[in-house]
N, C-alpha and C positions, 0 to 999 in steps of 0.2 A: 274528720280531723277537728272538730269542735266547733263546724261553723253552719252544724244543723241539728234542727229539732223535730222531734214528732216521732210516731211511727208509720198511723195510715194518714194524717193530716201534717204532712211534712213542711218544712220551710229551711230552705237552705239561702243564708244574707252571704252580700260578698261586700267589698268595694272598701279605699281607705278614706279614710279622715280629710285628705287633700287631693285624691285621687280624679281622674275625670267623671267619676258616679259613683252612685251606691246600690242595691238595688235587692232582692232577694226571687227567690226561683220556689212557687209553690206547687205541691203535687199533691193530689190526694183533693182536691176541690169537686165535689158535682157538678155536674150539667145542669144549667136552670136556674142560675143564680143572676139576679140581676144585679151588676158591673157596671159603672162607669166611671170616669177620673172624676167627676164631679161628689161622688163618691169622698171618695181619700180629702176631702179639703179639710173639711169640721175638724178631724183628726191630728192633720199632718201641724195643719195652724194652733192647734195646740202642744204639740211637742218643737214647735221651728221656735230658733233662736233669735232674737232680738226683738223681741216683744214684752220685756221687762228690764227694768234695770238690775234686777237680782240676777239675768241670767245674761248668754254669750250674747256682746255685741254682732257677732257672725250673722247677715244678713242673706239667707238663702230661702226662696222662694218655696223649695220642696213642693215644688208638684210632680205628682206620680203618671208617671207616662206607661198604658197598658202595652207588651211590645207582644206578648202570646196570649192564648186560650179563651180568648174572650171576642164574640164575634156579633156585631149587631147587637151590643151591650147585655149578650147574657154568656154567663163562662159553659164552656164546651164539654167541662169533663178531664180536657186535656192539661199538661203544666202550663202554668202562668207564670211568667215573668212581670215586674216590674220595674222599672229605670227612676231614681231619682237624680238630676244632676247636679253635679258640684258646680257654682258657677262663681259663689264666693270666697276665692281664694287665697291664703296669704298662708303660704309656707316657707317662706323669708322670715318668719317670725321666730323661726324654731329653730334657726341657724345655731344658734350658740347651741342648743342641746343636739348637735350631729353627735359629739366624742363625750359627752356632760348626760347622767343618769337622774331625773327630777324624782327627787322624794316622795315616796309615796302614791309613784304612779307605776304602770305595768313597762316602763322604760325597761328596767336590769331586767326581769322576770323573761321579758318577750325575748332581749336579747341572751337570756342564758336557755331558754328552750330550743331558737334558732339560729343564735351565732350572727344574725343578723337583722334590723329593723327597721319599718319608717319613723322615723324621727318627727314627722310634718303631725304634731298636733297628735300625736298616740298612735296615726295609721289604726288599723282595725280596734285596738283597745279602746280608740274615741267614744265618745259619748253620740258622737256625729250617727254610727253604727246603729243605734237605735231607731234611726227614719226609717229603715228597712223593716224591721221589727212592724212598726205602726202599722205601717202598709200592710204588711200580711194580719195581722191584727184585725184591721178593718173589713178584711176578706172574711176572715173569722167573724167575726162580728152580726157581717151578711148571713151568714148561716145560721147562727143563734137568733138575730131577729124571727127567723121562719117560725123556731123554735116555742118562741116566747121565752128566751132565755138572754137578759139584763147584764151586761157586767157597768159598774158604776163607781165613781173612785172620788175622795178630796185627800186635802193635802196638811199639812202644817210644819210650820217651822221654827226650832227652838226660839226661843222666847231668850238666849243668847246674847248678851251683849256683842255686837259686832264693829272689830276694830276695823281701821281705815286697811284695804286691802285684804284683809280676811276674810274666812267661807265658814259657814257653820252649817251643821245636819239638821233634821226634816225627815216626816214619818209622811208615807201612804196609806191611805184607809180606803182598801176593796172591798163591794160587797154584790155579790151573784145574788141574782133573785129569777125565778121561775124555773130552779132545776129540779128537774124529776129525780125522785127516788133512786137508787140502785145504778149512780154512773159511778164507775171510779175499777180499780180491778184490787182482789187482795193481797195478802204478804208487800213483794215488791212495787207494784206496782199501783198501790193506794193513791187515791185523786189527791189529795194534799202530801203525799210526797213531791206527785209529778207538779204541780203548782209549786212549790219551794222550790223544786231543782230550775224549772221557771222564772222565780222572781229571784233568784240567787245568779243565778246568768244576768243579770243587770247591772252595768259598772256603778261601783259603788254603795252597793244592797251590803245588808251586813246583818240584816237578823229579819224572819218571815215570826208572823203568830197566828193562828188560828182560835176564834172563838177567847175564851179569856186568855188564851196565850200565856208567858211566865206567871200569870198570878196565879194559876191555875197550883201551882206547886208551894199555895201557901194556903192555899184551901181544904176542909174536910170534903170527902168525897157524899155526903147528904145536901153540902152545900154548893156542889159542882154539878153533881148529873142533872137537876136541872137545866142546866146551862151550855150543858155541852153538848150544843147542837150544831148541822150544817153538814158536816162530815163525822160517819163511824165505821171505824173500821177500816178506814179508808172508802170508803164509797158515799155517796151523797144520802141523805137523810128524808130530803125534799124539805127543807128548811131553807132560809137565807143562809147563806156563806158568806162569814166576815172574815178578811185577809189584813193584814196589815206588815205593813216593810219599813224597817227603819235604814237607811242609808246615812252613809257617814258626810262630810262636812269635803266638799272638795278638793284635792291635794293640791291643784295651785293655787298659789296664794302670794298677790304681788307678780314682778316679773314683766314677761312679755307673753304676747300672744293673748287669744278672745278664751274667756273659761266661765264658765256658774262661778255663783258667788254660794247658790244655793241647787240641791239636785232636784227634789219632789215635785214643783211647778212643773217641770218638764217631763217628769218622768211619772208621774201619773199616769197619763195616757198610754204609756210603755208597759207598764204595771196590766191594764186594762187589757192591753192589746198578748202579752205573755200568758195572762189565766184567759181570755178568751181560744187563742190559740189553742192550747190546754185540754177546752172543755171539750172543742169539737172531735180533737184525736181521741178521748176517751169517749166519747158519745159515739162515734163510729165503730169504735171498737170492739162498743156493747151490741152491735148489730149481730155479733156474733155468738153471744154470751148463752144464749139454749136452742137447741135445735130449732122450739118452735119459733125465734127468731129470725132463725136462717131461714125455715119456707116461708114464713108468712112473707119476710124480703124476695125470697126467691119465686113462689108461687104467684107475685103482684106483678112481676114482671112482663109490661105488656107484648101482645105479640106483632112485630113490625107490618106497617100497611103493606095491603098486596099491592 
């Protein structure tokens, strides 16, 4: 019901915006990966709120507590859970919006799909929702390190004059480095399709581009293929992969309650942690891609001690 991704590197996020945690459920992780909370910090501290004055006052620690699959800090094989808690709360803030629909946010949308919503701060539509994301991200992450495969991201912010109380938009700039040749699948399932459906799952994303992106459509094509490197076809090139996301300017604006003033600062690392996720479900993927893939996996399989 839309509150998972992947195929064989799955993540399923739960938890609301004000709710007693957040947290996501990962399957599809190897044995042998070395795990530990200490891990999740680099990361989570850069998506946690109140470490700018551009973004939410909301003061939550987001430490990631491993509650499955991980034993003696290396993962099992098996699902992993993670718990992040809510500890900083104020959903008294949002009283006036219980019967009151805030413009421009997924308030009316959520309540006309289910007739019913959390009101506290967006509940799942929150931006909150993304610590989850990270989290599994950084598990990702762990995997591609083995790899030798990078995901690396900065940020900017219109250049906007910004009035007292208002929010203005901001681009993400990803770029993958160290990926092999030949990951990605064709027709539907092209590596930069599944990356945009990825970074479009991001509150408040509103346009992905790869490589020159729209300018591309004002180019002659002697003066593009050059350039039009990282993904073809849908499948990786063994080139770097440049991603870029432009997100809109945040719907609240003024009022009550803790909100960005701007999204990309924070959501960078989100970005990061969506196309890492990404890579390793299609890199797994590819394990299957020609028979002699399959034995050479199959046939390395050692045989248990006596």
């Amino acid at each position: 019901m839309g509150n998972s991704f992947g195929d064989i590197f799955r993540i399923t996020t739960f938890g609301e915006s004000h709710g007693e945690a957040i947290g996501v459920v990962i399957d599809g992780c190897p044995a042998g990966v070395m795990l530990t909370a200490n891990c999740f910090l680099a990361d989570m501290q850069r998506r946690r709120p109140g470490i700018s004055p551009l973004t939410s006052p909301r003061n939550e620690a987001d430490e990631v507590q491993i509650v499955s699959g991980v034993f003696e800090d290396i993962t099992l094989g098996t699902t992993i859970a993670l718990i992040i808690k809510n500890h900083n709360q104020r959903p008294q803030d949002y009283d006036e919006f219980k019967d009151v629909f805030r413009p421009a946010h997924g308030d009316f949308t959520y309540h006309a799909k289910f007739g019913y919503r959390d009101h506290r701060g967006g509940g799942r539509a929150s931006g909150r929702e993304t610590a989850a994301r990270v989290a599994a991200g950084v598990v990702a992450k762990m995997i591609l390190s083995e790899l030798g495969v990078v995901v690396e991201s900065n940020f900017e912010i219109s250049d906007t004059e910004i009035k007292s109380g208002d929010s203005i938009g901001s681009t993400v700039l990803c770029t993958i480095k160290g990926l092999k040749a030949g990951i990605g699948k064709p027709v539907f399932g092209k590596l930069d399709a599944d990356i945009s459906k990825a970074l479009m799952s991001i509150g408040g994303s509103r346009a992905v581009e790869f490589c020159m992106g729209i300018k591309a459509a004002e180019m002659c094509g002697s003066e593009h293929n050059p350039l039009d490197k990282g993904i073809l076809a849908g499948i990786s090139d063994g080139n770097d992969i440049v991603v870029k996301i432009y997100f809109k300017p945040p719907p609240t604006i003024g009022g009550k309650g803790r909100h960005d003033t701007v999204i990309a600062p924070r959501a960078a690392v989100v970005c990061e942690a969506m196309i890492a996720i990404t890579l390793v479900d299609h890199i797994f993927a590819g394990f299957s891609d020609t028979m002699t893939k399959v034995k050479e996996n199959y046939l390395n399989i050692k045989k248990p001690p006596k």
